[in-house]
mmCIF entry with sequence, helices, sheets and N, C-alpha, C, O atoms, coordinates in Angstrom:
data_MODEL
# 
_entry.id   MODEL 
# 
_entity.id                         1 
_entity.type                       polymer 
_entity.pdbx_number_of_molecules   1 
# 
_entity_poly.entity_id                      1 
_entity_poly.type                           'polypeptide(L)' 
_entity_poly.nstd_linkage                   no 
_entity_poly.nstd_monomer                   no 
_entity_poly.pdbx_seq_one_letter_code       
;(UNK)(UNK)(UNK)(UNK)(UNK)(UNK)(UNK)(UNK)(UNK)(UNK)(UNK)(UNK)(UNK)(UNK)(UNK)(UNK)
(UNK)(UNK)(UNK)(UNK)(UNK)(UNK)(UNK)(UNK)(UNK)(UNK)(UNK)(UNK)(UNK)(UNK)(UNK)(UNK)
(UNK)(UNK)(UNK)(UNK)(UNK)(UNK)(UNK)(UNK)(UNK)(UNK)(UNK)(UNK)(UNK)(UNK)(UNK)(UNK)
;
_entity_poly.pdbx_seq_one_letter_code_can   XXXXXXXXXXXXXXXXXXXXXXXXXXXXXXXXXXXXXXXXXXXXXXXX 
_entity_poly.pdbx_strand_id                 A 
# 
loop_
_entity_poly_seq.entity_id 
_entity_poly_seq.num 
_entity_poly_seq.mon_id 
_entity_poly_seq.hetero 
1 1  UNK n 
1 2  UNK n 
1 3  UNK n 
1 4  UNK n 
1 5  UNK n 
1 6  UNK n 
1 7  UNK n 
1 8  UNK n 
1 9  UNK n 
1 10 UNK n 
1 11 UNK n 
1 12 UNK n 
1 13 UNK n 
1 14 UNK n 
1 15 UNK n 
1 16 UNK n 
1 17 UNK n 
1 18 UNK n 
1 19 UNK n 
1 20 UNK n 
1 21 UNK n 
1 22 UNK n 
1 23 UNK n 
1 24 UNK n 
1 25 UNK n 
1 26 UNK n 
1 27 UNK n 
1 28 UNK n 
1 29 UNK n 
1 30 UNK n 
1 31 UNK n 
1 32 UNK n 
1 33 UNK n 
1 34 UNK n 
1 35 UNK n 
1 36 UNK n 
1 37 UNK n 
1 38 UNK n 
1 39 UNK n 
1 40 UNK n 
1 41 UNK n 
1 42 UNK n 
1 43 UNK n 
1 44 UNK n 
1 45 UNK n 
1 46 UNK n 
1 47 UNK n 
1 48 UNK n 
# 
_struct_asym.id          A 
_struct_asym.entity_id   1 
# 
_struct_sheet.id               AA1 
_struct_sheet.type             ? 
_struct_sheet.number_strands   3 
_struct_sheet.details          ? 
# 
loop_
_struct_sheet_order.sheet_id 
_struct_sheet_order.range_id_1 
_struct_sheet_order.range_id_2 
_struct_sheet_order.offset 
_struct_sheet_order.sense 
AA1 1 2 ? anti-parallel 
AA1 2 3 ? anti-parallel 
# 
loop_
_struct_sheet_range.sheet_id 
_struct_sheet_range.id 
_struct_sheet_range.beg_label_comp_id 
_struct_sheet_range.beg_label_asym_id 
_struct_sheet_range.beg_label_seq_id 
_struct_sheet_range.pdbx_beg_PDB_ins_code 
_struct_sheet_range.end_label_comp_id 
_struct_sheet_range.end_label_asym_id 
_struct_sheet_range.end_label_seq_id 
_struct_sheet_range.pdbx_end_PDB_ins_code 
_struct_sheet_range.beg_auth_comp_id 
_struct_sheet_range.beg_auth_asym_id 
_struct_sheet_range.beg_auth_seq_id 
_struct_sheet_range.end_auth_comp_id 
_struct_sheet_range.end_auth_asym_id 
_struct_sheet_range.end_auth_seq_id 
AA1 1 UNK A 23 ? UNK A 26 ? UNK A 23 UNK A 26 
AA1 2 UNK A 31 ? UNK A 35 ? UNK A 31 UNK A 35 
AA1 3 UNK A 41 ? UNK A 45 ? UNK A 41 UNK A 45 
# 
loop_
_atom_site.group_PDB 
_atom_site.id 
_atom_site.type_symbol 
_atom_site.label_atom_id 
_atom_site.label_alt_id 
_atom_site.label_comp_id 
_atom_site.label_asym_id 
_atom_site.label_entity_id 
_atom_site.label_seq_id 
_atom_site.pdbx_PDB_ins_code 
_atom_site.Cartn_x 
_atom_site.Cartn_y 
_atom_site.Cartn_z 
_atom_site.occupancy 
_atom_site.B_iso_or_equiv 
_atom_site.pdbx_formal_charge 
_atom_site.auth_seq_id 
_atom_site.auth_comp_id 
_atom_site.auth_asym_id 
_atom_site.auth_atom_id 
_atom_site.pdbx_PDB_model_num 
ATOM 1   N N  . UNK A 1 1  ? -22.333 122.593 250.996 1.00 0.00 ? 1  UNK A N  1 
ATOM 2   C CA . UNK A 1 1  ? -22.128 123.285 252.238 1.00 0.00 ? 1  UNK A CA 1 
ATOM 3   C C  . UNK A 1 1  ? -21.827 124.752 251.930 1.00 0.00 ? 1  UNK A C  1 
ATOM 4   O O  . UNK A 1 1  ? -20.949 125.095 251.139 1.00 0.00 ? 1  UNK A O  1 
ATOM 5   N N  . UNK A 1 2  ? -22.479 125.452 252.493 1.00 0.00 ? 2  UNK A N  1 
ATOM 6   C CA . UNK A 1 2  ? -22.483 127.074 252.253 1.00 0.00 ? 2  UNK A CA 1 
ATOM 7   C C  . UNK A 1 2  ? -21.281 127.351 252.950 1.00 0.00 ? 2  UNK A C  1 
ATOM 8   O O  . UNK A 1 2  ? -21.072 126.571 253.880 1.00 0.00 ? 2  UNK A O  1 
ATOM 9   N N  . UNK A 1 3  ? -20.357 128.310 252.758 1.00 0.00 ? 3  UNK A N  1 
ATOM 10  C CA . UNK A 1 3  ? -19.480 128.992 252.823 1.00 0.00 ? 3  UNK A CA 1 
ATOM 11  C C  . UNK A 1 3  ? -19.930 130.303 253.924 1.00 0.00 ? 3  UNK A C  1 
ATOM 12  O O  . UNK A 1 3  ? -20.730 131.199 253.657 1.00 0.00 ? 3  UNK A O  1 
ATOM 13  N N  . UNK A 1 4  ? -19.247 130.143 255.087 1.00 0.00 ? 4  UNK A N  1 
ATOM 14  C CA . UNK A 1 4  ? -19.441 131.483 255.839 1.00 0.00 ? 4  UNK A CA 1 
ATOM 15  C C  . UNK A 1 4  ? -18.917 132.745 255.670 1.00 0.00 ? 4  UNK A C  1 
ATOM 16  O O  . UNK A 1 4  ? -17.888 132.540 255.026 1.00 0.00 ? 4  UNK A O  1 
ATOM 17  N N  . UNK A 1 5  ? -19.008 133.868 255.854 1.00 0.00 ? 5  UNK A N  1 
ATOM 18  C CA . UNK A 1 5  ? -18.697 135.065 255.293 1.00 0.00 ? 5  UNK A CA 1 
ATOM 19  C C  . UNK A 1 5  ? -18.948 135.646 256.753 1.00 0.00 ? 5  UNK A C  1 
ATOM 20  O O  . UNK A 1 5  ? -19.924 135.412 257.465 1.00 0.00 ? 5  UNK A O  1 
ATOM 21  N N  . UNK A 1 6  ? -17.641 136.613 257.102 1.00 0.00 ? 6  UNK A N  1 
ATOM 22  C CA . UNK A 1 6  ? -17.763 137.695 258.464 1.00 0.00 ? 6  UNK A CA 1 
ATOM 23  C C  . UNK A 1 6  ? -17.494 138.776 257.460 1.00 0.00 ? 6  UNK A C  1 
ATOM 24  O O  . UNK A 1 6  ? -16.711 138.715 256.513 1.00 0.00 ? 6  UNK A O  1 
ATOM 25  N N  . UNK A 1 7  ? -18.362 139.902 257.861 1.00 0.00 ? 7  UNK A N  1 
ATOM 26  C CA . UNK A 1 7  ? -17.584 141.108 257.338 1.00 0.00 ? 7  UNK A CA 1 
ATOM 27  C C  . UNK A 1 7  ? -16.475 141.440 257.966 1.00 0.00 ? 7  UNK A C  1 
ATOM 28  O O  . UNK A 1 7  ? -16.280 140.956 259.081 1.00 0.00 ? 7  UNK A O  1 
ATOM 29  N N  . UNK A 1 8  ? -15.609 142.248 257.441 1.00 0.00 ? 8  UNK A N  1 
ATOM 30  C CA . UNK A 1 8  ? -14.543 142.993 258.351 1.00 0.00 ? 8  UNK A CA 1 
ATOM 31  C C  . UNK A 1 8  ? -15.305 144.291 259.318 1.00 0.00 ? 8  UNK A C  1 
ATOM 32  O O  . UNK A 1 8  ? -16.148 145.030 258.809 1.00 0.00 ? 8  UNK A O  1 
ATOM 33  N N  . UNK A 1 9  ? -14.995 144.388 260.340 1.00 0.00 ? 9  UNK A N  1 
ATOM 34  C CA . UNK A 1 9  ? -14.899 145.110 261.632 1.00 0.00 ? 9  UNK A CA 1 
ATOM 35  C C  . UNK A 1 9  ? -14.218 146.440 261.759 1.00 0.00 ? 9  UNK A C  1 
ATOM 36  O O  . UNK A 1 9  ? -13.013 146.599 261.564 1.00 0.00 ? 9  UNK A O  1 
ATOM 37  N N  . UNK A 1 10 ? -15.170 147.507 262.141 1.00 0.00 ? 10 UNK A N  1 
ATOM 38  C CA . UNK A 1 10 ? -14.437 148.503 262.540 1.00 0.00 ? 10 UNK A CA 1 
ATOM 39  C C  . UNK A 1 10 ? -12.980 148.661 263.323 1.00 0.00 ? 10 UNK A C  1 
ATOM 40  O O  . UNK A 1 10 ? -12.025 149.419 263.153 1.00 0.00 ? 10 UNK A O  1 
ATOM 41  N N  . UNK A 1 11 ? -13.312 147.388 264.437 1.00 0.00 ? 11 UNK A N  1 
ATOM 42  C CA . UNK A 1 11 ? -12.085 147.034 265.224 1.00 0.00 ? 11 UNK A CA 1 
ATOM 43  C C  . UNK A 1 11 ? -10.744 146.570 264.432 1.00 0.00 ? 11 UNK A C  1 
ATOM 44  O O  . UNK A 1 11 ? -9.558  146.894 264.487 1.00 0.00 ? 11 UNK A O  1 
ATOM 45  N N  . UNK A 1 12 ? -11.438 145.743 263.743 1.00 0.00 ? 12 UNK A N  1 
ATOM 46  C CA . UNK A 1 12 ? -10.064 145.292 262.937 1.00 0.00 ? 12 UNK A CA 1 
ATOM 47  C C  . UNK A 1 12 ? -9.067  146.192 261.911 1.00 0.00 ? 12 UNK A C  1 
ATOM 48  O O  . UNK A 1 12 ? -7.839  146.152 261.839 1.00 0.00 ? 12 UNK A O  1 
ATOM 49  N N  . UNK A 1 13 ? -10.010 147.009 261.150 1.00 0.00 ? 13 UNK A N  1 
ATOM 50  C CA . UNK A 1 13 ? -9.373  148.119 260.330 1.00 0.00 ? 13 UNK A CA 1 
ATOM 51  C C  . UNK A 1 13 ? -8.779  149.246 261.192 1.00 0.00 ? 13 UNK A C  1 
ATOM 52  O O  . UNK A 1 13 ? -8.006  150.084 260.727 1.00 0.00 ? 13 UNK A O  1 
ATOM 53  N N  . UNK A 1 14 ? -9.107  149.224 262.226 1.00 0.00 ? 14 UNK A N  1 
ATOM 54  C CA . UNK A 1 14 ? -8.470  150.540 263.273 1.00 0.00 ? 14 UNK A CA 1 
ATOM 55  C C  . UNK A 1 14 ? -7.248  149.838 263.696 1.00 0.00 ? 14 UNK A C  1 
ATOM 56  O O  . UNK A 1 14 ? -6.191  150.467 263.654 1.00 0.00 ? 14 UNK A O  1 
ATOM 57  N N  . UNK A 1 15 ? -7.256  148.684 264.075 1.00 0.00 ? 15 UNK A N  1 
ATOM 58  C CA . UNK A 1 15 ? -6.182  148.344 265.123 1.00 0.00 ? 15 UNK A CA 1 
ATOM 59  C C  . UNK A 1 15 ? -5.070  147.246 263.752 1.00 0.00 ? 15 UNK A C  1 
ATOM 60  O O  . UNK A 1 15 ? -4.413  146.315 264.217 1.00 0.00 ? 15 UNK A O  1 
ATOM 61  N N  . UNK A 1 16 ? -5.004  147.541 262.040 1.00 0.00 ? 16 UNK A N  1 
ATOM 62  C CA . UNK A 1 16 ? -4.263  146.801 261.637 1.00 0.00 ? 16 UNK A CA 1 
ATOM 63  C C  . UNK A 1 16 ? -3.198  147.881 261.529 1.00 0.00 ? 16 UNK A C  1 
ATOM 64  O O  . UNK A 1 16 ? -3.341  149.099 261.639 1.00 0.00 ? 16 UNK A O  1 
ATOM 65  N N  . UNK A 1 17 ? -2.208  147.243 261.314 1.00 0.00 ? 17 UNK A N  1 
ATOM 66  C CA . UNK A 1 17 ? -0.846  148.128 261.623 1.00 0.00 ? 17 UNK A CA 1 
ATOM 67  C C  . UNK A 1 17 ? 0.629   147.711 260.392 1.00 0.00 ? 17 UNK A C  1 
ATOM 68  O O  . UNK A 1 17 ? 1.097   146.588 260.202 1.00 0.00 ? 17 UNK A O  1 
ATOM 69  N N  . UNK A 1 18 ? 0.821   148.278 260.105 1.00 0.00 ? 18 UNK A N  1 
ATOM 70  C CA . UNK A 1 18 ? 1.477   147.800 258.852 1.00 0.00 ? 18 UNK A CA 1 
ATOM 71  C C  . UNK A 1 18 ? 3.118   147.168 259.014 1.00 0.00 ? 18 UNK A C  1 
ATOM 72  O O  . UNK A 1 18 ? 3.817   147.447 259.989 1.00 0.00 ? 18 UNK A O  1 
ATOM 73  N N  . UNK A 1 19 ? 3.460   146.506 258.172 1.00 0.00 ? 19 UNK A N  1 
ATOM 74  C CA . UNK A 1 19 ? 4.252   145.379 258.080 1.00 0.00 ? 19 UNK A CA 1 
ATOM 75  C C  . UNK A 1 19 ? 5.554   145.235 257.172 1.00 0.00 ? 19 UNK A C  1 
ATOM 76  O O  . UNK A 1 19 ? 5.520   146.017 256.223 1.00 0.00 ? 19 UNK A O  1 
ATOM 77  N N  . UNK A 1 20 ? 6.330   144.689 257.205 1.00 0.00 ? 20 UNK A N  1 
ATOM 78  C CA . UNK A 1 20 ? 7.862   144.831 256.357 1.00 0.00 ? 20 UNK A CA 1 
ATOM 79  C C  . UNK A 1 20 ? 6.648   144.779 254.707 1.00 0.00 ? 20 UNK A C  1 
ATOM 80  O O  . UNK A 1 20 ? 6.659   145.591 253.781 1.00 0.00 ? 20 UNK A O  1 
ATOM 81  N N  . UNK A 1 21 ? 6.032   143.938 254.813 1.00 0.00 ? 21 UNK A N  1 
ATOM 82  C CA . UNK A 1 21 ? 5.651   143.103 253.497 1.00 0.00 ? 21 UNK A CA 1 
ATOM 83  C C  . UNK A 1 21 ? 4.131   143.975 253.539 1.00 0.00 ? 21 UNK A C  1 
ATOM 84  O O  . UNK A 1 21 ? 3.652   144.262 254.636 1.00 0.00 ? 21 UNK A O  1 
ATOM 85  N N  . UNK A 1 22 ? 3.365   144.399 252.146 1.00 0.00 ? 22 UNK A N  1 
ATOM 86  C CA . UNK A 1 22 ? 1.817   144.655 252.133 1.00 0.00 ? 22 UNK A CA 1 
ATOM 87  C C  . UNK A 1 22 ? 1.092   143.331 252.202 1.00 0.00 ? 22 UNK A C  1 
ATOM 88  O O  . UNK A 1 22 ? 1.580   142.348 251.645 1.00 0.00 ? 22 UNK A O  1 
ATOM 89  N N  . UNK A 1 23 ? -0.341  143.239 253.026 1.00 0.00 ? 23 UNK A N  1 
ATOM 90  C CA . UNK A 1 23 ? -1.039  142.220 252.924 1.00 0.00 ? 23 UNK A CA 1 
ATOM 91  C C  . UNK A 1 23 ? -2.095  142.954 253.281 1.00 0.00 ? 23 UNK A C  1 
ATOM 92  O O  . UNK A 1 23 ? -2.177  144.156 253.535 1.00 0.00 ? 23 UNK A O  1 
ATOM 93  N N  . UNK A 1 24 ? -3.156  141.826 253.272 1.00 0.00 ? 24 UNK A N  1 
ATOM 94  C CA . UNK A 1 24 ? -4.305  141.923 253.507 1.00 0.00 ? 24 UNK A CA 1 
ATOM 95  C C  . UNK A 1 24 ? -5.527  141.679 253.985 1.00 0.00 ? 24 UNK A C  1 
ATOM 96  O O  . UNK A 1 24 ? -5.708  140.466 254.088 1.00 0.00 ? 24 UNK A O  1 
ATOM 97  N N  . UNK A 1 25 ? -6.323  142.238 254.278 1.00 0.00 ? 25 UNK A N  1 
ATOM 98  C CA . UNK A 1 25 ? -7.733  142.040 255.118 1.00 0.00 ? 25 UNK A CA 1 
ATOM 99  C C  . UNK A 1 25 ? -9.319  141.389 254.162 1.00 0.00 ? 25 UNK A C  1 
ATOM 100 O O  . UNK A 1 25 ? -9.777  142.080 253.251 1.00 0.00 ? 25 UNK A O  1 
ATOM 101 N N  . UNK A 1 26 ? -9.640  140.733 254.348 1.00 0.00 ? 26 UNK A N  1 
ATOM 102 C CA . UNK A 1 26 ? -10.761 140.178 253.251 1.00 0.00 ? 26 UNK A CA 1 
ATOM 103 C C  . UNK A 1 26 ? -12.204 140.018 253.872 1.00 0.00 ? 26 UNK A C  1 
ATOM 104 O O  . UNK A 1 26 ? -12.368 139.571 255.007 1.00 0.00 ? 26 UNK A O  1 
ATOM 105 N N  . UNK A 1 27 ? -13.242 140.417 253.045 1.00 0.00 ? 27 UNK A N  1 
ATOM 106 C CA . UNK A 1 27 ? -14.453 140.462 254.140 1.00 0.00 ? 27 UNK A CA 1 
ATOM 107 C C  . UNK A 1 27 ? -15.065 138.979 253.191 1.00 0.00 ? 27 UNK A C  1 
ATOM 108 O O  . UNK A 1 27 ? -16.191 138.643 253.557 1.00 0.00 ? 27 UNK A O  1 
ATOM 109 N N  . UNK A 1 28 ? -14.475 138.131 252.094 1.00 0.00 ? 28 UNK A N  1 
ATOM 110 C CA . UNK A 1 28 ? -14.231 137.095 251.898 1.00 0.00 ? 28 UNK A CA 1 
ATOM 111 C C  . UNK A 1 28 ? -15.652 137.526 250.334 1.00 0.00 ? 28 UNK A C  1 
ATOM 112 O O  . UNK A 1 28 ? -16.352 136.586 249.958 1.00 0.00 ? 28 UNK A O  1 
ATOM 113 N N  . UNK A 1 29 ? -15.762 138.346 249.943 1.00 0.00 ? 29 UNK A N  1 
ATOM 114 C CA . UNK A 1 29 ? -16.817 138.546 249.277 1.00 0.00 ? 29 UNK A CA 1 
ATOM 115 C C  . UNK A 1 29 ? -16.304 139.671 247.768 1.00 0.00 ? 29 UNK A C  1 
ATOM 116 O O  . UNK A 1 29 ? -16.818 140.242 246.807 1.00 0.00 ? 29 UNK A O  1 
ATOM 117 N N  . UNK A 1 30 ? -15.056 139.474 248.373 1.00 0.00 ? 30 UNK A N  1 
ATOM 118 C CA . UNK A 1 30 ? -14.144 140.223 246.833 1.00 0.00 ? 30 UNK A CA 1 
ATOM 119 C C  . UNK A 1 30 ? -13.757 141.385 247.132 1.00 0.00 ? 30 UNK A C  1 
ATOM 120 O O  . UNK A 1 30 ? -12.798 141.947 246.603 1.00 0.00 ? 30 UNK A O  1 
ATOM 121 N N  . UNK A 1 31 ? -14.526 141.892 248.083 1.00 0.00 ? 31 UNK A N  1 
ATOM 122 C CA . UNK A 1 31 ? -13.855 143.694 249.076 1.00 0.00 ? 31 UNK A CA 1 
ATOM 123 C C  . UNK A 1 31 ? -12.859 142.994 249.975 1.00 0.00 ? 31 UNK A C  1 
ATOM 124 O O  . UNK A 1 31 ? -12.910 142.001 250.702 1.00 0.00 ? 31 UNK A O  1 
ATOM 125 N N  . UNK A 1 32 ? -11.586 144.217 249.532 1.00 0.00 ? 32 UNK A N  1 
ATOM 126 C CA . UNK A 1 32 ? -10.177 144.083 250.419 1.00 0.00 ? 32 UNK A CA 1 
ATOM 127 C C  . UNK A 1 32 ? -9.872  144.788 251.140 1.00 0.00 ? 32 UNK A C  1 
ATOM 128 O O  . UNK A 1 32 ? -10.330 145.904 250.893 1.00 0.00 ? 32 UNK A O  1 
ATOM 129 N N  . UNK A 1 33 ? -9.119  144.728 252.229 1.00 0.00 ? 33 UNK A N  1 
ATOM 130 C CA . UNK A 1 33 ? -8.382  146.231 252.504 1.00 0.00 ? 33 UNK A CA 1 
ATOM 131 C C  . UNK A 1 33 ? -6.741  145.808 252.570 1.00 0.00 ? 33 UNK A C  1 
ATOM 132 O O  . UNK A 1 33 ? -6.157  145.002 253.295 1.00 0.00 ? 33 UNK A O  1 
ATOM 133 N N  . UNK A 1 34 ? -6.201  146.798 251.382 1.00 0.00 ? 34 UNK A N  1 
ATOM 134 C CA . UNK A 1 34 ? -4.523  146.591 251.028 1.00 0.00 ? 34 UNK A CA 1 
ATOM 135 C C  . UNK A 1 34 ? -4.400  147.598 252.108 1.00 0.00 ? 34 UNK A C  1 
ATOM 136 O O  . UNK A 1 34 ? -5.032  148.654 252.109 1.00 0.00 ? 34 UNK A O  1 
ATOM 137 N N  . UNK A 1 35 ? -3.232  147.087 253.393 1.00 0.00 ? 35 UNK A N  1 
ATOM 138 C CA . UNK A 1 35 ? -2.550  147.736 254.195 1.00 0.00 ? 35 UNK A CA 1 
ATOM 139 C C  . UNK A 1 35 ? -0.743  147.765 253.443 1.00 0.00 ? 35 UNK A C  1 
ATOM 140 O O  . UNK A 1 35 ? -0.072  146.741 253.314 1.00 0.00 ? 35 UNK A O  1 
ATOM 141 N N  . UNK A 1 36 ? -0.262  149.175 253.039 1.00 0.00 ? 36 UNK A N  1 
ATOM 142 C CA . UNK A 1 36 ? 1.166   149.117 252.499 1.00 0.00 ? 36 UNK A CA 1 
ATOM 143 C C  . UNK A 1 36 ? 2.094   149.264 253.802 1.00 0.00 ? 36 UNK A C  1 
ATOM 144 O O  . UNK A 1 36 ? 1.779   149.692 254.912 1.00 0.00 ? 36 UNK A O  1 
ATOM 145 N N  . UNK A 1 37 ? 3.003   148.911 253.464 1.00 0.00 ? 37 UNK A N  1 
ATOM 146 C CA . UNK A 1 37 ? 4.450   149.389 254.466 1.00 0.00 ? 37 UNK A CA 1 
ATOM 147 C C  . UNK A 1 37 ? 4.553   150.524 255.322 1.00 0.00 ? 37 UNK A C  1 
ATOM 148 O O  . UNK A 1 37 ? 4.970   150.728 256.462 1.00 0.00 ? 37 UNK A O  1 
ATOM 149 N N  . UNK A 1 38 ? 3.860   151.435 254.086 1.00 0.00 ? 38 UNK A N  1 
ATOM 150 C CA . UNK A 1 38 ? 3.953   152.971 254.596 1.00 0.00 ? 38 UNK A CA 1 
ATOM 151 C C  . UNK A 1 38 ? 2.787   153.398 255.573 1.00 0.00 ? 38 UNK A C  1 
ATOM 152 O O  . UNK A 1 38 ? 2.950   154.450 256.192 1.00 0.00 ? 38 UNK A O  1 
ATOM 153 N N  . UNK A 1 39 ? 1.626   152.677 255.769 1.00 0.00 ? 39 UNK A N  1 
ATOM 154 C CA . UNK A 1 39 ? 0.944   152.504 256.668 1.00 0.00 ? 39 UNK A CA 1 
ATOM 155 C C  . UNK A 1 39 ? -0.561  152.848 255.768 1.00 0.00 ? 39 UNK A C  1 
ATOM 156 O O  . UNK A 1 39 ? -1.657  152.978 256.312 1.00 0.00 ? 39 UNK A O  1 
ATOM 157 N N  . UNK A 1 40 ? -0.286  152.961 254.183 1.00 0.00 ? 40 UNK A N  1 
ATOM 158 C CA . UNK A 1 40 ? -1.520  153.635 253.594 1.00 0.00 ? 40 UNK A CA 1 
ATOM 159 C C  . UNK A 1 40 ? -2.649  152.556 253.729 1.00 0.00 ? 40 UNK A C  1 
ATOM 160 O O  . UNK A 1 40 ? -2.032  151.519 253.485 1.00 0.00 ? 40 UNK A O  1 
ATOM 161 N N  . UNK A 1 41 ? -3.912  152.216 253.971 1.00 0.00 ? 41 UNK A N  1 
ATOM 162 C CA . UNK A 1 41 ? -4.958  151.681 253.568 1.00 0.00 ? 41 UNK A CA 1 
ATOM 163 C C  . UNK A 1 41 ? -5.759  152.214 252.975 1.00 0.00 ? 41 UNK A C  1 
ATOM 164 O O  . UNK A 1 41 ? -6.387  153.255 253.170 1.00 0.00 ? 41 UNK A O  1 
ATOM 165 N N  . UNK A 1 42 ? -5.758  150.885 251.570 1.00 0.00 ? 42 UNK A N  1 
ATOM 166 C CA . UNK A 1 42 ? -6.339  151.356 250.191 1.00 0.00 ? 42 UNK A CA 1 
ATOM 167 C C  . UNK A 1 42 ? -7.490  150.406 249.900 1.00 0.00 ? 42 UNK A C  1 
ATOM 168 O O  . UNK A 1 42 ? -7.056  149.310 249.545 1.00 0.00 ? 42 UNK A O  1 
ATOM 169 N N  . UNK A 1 43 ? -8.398  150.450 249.925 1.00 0.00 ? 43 UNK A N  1 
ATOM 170 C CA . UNK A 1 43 ? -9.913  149.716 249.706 1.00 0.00 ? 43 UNK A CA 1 
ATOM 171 C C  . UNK A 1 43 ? -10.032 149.239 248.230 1.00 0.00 ? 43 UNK A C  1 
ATOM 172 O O  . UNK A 1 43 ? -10.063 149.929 247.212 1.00 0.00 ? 43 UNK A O  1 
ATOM 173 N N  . UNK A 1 44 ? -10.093 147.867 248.369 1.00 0.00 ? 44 UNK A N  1 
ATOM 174 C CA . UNK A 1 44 ? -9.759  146.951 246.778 1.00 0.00 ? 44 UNK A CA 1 
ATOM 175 C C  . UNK A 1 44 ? -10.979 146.204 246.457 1.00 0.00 ? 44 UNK A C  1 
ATOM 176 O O  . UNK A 1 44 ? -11.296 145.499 247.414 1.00 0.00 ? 44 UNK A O  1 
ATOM 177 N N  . UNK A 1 45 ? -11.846 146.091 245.382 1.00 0.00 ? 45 UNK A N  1 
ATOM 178 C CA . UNK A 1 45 ? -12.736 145.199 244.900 1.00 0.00 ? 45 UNK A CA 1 
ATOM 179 C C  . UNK A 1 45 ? -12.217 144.444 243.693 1.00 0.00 ? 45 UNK A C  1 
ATOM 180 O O  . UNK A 1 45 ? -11.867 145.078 242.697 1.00 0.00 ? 45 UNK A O  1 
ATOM 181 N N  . UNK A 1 46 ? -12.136 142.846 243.737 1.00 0.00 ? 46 UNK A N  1 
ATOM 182 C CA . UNK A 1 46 ? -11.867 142.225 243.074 1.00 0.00 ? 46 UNK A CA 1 
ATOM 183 C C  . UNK A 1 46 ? -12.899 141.672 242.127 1.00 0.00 ? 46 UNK A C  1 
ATOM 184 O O  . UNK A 1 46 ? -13.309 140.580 242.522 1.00 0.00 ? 46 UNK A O  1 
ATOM 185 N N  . UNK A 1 47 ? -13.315 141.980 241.277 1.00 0.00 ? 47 UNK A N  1 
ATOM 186 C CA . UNK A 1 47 ? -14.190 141.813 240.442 1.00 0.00 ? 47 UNK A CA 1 
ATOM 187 C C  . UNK A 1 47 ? -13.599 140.449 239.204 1.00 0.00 ? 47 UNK A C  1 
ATOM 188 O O  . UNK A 1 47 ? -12.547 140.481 238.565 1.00 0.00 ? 47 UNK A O  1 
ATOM 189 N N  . UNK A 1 48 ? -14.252 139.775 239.184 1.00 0.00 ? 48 UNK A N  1 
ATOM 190 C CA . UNK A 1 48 ? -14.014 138.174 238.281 1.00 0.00 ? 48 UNK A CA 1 
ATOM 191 C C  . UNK A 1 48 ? -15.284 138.697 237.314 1.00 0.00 ? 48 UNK A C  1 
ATOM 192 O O  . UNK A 1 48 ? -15.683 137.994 236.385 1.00 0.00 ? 48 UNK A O  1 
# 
């Protein structure tokens, strides 16, 4: 069974808003987006 994949959304990266704790946004394909405390969003590729 194939695995679905959404990219992440303009909407969603505009309207995330940052949090006691950093977390994160996944377009499920190894690109992240780290949202910090301080409100920075930092664009992450996880490479295996």
């Amino acid at each position: 069974m194939a695995r679905v994949v959404k990219p992440l959304t303009g909407k969603q990266i505009q309207s995330s808003k940052p949090q006691v704790k950093q977390y994160q946004l996944s377009d499920g394909k190894g690109l992240f987006l780290l949202i910090k405390p301080t409100g920075a969003k930092l664009w992450r590729l996880n490479v295996i």
